[in-house]
Residue frames as qw, qx, qy, qz and C-alpha x, y, z in Angstrom:
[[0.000, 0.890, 0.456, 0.000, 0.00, 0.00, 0.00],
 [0.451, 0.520, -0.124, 0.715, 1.50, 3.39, -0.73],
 [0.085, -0.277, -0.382, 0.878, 2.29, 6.07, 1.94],
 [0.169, -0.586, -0.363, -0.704, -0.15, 8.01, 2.89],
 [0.099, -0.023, 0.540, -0.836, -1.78, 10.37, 5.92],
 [0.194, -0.504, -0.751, -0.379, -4.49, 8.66, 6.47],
 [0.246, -0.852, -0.457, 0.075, -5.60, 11.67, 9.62],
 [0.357, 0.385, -0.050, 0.850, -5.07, 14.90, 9.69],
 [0.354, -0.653, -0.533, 0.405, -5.39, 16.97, 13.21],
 [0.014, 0.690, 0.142, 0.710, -6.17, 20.60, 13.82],
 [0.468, -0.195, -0.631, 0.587, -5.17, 21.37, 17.36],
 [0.134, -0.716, -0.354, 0.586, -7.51, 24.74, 19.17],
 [0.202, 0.294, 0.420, 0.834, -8.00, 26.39, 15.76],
 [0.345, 0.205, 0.103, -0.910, -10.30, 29.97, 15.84],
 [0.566, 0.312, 0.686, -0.334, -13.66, 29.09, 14.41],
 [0.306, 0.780, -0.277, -0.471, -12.81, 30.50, 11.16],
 [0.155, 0.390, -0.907, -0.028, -10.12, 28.00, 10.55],
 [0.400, 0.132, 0.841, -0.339, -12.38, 25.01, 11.90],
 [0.591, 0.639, 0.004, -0.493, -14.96, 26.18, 9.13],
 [0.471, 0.630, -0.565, -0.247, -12.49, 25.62, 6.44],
 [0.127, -0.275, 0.951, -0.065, -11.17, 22.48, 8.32],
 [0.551, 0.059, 0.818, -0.156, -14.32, 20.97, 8.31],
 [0.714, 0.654, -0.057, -0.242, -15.98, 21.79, 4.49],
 [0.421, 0.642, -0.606, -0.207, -13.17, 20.51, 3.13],
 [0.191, -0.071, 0.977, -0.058, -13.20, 17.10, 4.97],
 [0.606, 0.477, 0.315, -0.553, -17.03, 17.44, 4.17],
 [0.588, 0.596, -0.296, -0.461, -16.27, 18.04, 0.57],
 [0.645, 0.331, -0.660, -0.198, -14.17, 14.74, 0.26],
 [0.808, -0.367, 0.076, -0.456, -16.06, 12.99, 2.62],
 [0.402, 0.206, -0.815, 0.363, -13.99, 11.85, 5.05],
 [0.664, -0.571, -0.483, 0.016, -15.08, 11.05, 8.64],
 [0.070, 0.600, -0.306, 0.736, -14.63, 13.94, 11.17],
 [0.536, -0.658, -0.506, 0.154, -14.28, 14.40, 14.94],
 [0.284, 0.553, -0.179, 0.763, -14.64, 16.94, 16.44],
 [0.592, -0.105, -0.578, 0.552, -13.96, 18.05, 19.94],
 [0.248, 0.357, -0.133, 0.891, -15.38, 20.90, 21.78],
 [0.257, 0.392, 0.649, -0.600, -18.19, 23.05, 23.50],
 [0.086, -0.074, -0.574, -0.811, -21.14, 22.92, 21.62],
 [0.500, 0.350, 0.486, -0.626, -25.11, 23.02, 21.87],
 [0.036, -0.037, 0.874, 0.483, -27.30, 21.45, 19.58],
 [0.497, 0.322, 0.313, -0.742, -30.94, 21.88, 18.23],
 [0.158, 0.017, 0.900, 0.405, -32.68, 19.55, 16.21],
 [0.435, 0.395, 0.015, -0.809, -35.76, 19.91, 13.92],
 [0.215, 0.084, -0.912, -0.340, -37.81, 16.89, 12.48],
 [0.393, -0.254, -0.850, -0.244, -40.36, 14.54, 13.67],
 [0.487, -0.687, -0.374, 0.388, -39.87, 16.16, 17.20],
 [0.240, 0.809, -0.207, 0.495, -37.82, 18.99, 17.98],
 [0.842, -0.306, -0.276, 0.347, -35.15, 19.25, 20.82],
 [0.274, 0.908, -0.112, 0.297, -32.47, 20.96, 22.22],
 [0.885, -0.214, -0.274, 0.308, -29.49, 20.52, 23.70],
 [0.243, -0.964, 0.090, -0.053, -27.78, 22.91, 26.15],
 [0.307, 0.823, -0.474, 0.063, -24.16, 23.94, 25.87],
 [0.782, -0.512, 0.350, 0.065, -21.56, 21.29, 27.16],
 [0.192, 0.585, -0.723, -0.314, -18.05, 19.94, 25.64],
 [0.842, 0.040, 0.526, -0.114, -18.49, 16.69, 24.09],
 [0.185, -0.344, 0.753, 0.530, -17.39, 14.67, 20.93],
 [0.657, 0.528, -0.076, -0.532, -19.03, 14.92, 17.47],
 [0.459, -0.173, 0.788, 0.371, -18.71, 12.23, 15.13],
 [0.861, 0.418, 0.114, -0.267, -19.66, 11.94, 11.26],
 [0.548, -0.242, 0.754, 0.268, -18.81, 9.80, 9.18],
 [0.170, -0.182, 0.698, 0.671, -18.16, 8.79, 5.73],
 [0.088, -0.467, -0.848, -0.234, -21.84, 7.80, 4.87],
 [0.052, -0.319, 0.040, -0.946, -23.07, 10.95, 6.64],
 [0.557, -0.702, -0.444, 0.009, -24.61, 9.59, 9.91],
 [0.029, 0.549, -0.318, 0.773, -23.82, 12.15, 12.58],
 [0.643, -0.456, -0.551, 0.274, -23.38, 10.87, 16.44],
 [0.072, -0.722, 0.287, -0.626, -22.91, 13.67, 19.40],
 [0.710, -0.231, -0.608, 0.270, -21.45, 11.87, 22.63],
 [0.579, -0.794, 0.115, -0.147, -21.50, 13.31, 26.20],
 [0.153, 0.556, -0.795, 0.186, -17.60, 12.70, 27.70],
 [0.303, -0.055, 0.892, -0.331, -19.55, 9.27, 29.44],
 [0.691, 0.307, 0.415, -0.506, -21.76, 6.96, 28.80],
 [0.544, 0.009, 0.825, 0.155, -22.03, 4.66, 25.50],
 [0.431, 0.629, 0.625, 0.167, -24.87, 5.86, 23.43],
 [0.247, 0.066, 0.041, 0.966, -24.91, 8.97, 21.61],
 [0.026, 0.435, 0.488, -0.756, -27.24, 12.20, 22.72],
 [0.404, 0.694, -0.124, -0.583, -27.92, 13.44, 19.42],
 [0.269, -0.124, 0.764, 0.574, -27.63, 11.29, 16.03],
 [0.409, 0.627, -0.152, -0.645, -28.58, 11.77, 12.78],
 [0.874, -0.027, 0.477, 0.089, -28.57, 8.23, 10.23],
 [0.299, -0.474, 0.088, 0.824, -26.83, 8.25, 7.19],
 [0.252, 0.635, 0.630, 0.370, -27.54, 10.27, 4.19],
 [0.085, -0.898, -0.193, 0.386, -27.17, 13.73, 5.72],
 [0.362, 0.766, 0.099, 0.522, -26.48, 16.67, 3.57],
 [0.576, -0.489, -0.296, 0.585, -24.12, 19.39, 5.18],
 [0.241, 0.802, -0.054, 0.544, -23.76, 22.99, 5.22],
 [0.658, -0.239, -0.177, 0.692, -20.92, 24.89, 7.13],
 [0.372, 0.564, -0.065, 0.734, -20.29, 28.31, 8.17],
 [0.328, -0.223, -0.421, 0.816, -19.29, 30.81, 11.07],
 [0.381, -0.663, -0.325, -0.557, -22.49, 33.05, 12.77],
 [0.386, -0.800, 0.259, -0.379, -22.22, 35.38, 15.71],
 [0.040, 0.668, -0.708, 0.225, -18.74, 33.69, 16.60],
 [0.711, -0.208, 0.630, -0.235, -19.64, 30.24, 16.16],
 [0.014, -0.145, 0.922, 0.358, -18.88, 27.13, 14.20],
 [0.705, 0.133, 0.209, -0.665, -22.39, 26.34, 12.77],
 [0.032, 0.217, -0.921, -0.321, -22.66, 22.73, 11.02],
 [0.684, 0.166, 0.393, -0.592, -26.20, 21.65, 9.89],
 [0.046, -0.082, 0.986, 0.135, -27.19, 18.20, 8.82],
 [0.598, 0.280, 0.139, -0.738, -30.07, 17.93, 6.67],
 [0.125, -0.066, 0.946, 0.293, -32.12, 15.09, 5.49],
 [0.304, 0.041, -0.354, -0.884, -34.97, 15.02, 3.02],
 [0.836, -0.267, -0.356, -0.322, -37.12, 11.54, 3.84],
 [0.184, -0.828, -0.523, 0.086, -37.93, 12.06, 6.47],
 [0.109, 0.916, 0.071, 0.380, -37.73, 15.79, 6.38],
 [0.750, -0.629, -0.056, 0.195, -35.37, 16.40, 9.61],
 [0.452, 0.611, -0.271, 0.590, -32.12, 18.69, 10.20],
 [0.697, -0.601, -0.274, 0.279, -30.09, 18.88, 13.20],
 [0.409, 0.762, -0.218, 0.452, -27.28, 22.17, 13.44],
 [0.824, -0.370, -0.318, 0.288, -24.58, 22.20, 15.64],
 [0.016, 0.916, -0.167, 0.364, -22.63, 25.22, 17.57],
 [0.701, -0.534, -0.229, 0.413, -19.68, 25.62, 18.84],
 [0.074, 0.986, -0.058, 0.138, -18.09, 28.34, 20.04],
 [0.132, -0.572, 0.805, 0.085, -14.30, 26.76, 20.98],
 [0.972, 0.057, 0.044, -0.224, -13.03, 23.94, 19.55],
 [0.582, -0.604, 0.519, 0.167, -10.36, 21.73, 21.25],
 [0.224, -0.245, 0.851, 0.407, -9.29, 19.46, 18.38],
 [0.785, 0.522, -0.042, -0.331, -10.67, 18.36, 14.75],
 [0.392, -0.249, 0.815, 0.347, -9.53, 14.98, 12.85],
 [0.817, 0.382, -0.080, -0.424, -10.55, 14.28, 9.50],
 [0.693, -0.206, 0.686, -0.074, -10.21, 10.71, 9.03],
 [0.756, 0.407, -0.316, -0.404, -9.69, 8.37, 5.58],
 [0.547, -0.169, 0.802, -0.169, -9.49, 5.02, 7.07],
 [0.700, 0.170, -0.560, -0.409, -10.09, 1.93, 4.89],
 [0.507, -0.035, 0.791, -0.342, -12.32, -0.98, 6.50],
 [0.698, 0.260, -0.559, -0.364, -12.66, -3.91, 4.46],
 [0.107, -0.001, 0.961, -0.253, -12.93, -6.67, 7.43],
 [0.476, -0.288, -0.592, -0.583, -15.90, -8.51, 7.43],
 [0.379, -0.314, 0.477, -0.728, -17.96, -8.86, 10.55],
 [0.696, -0.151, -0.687, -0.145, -19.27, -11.92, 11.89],
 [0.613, -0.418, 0.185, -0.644, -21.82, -11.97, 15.06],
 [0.540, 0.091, -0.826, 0.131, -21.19, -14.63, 17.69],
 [0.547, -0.597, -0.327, -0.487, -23.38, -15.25, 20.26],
 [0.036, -0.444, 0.708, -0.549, -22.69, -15.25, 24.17],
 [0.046, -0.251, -0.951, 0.175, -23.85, -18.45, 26.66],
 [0.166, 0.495, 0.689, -0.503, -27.05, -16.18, 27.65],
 [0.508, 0.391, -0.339, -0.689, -27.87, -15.07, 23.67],
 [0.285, 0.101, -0.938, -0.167, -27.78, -18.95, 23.19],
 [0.002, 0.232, 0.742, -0.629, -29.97, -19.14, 26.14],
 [0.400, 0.464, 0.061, -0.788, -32.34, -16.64, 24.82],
 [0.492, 0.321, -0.538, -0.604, -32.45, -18.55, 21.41],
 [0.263, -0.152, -0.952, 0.031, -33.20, -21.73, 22.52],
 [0.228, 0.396, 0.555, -0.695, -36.38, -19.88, 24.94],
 [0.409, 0.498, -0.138, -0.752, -37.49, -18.25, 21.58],
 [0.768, 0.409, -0.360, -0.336, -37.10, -21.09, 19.10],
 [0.813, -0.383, 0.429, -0.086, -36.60, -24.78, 21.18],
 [0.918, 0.386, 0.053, -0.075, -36.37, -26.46, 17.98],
 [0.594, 0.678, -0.422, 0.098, -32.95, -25.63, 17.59],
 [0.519, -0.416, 0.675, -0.318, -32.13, -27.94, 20.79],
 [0.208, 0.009, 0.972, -0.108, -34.09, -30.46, 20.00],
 [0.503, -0.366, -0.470, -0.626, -37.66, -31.19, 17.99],
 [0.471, -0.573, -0.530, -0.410, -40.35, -31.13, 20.18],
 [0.336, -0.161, -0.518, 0.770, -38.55, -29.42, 23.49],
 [0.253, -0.788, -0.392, -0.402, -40.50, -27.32, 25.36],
 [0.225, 0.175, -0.571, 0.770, -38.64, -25.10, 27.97],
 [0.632, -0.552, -0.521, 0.158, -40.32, -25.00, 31.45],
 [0.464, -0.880, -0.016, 0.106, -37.90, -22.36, 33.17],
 [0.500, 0.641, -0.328, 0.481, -34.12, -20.52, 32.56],
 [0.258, 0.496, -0.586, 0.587, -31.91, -20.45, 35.80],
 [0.744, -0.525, -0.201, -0.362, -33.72, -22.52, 37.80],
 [0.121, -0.682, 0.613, -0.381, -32.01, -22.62, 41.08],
 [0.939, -0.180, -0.292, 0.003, -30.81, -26.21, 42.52],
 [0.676, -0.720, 0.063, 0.144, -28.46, -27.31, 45.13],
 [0.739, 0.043, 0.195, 0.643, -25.23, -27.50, 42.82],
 [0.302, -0.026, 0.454, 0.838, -25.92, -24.01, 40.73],
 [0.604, 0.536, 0.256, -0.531, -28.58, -22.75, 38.78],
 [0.604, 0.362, 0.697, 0.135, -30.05, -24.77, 35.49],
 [0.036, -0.316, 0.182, 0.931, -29.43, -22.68, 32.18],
 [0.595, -0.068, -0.445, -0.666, -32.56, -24.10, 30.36],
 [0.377, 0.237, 0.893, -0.064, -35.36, -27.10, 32.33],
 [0.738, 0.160, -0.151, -0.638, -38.18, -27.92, 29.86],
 [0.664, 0.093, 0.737, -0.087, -39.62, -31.40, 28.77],
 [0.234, 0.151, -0.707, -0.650, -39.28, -33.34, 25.37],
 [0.593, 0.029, -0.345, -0.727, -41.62, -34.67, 23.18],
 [0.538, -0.111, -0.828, 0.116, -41.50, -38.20, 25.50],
 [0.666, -0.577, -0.373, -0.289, -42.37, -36.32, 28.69],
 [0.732, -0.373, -0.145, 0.551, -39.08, -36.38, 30.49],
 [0.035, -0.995, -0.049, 0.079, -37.57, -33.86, 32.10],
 [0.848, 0.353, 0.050, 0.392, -34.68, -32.06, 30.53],
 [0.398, -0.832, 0.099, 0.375, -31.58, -30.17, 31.90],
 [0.601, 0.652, -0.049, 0.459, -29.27, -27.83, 29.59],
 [0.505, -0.547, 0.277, 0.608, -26.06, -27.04, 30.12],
 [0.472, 0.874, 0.106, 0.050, -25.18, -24.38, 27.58],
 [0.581, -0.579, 0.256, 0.511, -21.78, -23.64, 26.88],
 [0.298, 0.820, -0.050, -0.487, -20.23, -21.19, 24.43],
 [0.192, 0.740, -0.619, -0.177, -17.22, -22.82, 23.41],
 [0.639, 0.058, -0.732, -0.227, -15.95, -26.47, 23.13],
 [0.558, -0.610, 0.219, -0.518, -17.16, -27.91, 25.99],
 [0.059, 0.491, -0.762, 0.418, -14.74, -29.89, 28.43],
 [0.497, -0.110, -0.837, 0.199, -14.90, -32.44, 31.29],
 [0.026, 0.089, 0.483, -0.871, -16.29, -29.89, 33.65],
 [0.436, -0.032, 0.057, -0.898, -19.10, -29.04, 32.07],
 [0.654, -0.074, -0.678, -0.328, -20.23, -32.62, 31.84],
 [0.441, -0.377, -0.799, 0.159, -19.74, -33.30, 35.23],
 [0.106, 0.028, -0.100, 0.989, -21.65, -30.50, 35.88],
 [0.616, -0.010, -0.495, -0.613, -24.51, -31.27, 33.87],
 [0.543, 0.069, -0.837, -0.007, -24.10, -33.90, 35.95],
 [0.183, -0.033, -0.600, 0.778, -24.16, -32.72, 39.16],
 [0.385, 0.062, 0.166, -0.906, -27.45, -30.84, 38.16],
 [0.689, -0.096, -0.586, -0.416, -29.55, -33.98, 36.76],
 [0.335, 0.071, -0.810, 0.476, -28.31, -35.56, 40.23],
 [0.173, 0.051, 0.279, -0.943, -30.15, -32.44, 41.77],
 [0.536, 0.050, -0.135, -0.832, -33.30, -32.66, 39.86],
 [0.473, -0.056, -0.879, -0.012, -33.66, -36.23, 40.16],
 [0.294, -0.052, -0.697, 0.652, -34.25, -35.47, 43.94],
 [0.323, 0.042, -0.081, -0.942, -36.61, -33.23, 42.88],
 [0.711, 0.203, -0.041, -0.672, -39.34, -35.49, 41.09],
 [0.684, 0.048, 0.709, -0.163, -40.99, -38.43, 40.44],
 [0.783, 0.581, 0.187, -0.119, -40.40, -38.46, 36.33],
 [0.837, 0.076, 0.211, 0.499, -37.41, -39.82, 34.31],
 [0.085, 0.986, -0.084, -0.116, -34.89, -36.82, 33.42],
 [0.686, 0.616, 0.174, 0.346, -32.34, -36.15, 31.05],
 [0.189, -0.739, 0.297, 0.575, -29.20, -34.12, 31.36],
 [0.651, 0.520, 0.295, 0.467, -28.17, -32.35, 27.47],
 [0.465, -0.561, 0.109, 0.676, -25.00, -30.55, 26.89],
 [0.523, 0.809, 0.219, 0.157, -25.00, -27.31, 24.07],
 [0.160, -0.814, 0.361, 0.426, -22.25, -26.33, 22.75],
 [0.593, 0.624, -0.368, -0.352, -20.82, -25.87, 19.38],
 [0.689, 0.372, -0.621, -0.034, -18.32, -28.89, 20.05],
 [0.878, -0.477, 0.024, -0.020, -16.66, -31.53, 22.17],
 [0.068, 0.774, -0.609, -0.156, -13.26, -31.59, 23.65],
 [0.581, 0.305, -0.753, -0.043, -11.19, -35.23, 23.10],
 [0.275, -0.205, -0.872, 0.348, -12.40, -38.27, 25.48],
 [0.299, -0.068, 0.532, -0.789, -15.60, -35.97, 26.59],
 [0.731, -0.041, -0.338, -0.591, -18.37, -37.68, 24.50],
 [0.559, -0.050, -0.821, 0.105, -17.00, -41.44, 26.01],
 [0.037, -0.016, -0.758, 0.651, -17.51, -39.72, 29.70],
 [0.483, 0.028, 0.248, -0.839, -20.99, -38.45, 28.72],
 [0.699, 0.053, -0.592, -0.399, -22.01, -41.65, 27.36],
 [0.346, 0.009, -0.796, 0.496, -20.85, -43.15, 30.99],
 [0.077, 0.054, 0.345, -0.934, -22.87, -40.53, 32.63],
 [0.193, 0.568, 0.788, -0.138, -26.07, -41.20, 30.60],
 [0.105, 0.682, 0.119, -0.714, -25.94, -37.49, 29.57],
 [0.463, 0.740, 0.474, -0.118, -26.64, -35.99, 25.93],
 [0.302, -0.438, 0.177, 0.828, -24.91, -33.83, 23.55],
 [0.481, 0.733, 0.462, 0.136, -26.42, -31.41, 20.98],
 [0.334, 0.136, 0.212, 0.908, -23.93, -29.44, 18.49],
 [0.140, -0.920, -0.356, 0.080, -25.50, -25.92, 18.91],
 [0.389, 0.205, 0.007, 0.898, -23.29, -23.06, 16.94],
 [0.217, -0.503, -0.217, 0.808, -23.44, -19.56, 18.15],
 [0.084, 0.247, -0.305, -0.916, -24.03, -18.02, 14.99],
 [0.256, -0.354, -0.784, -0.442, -27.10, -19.97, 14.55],
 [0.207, -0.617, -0.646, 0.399, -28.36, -19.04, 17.90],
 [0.160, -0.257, 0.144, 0.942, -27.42, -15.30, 16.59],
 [0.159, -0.153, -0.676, -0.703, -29.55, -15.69, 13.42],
 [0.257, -0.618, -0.738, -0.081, -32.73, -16.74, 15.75],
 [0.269, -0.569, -0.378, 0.678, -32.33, -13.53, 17.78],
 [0.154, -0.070, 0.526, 0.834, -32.05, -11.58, 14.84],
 [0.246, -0.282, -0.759, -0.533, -34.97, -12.75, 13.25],
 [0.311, -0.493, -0.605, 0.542, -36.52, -12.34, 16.79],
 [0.301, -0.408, 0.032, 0.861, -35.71, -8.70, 16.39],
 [0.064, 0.017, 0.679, 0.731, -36.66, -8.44, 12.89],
 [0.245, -0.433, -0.715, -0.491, -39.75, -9.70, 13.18],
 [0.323, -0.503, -0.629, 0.497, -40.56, -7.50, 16.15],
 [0.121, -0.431, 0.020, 0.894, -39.35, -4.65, 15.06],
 [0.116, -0.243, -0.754, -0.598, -41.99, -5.75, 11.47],
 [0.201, -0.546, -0.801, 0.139, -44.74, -6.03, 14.22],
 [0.230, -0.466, -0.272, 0.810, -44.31, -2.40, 15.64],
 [0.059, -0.202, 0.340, 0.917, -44.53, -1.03, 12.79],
 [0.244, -0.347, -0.832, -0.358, -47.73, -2.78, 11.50],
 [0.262, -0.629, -0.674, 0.285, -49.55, -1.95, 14.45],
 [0.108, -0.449, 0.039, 0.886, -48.41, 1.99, 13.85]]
């Protein structure tokens, strides 16, 4: 790859100079942050306003526009992308308004100092790929059994026993009861006699035949021979399939909402 600068910083520039700094990252739409005190007033579906404070601006290349608080995660102000921009300097301030047409909606930002400006030309060409955690697996197996087991029916998530707490009980399609152990990664000699430890538990519990079944995407070497000793189960169960059911979860909520609007 040749040289090249892929950021370029502007340290406490006048607002004048900030102007120019940003239109011109604008114009070849890089991705800016900027740094400073600013207030913010937005004008769309709602209207808003945000009182002075220093925080960090972000747009980006696609022209979504984020306004963080110095804490916290989400942003206070954003804007998706597709914004149009205009730039310029009114009663000693940086002015920067972000206008989009569907849905009508424009958001302008002020500041009157600004600590630091980067315009950014990064290149991102990874690909992303969504792996679920033990209690998204959890969740996907509440929402859609099937991918356990045909005809499972959960019953209860962390159900508390004397070893631990159960990450899935329900009953299959025979009537017996059934204890998951979920487990993100390959799963090991522990978690079997774990699994164990909780069927032991529930046994004590009731008067009806019960099942111990271990999820998890794989097995390590020599664990399938112990769970076959044990009596216990294994079902292959990838993360990124549990992902996909949550998704769709999502999806087809977020389909519902809207219908009902």
């Amino acid at each position: 790859m040749p040289n090249r600068n892929p950021i370029v910083t502007l340290e406490n520039p006048t607002v004048e100079n900030a102007e120019a700094f940003v239109r011109d990252a604008l114009s070849e739409r890089k991705a800016l942050i900027i740094i400073g005190n600013c207030w913010v007033e937005y004008r769309g579906r709602a209207s808003s306003k945000l009182e002075p404070g220093e925080r960090i601006v972000m747009i980006k290349e696609d022209g979504s526009v984020l306004v963080h608080r110095p804490s916290g995660y989400e942003p206070v102000n954003w804007q998706p992308p597709g914004c149009l921009f205009q730039t310029r300097v009114t009663e000693n301030a940086l002015q920067i308004r972000a206008v989009r047409r569907k849905p009508s909606e424009s958001v302008r930002l002020f500041f009157d100092r600004v600590y630091l400006l980067s315009a950014l030309s990064l290149v991102d060409t990874g690909e992303f790929s969504l792996y679920a955690s033990e209690e998204d697996m959890q969740r996907a197996i509440l929402i859609e059994p099937s991918i356990l087991e045909h005809e499972f029916k959960p019953i209860t998530y962390e159900k508390r026993v004397e070893p631990g707490f159960v990450d899935v009980y329900g009953i299959d399609g025979n009537g017996k009861f059934v204890v998951v152990e979920i487990k993100r990664r390959t799963a090991g000699r522990a978690a079997v006699l774990q699994l164990a430890k909780y069927v032991d538990s529930i046994r004590g519990m009731v008067n009806r035949e019960v099942r111990g079944v271990l999820a998890a995407p794989s097995l390590a070497k020599g664990v399938q021979r112990l769970l076959m000793t044990l009596g216990l189960d294994f079902k292959p169960l990838d993360p990124r399939k549990c992902a996909d059911v949550l998704k769709r979860s999502e999806t087809k909520k977020l389909a519902e909402f809207f219908k009902e609007k």
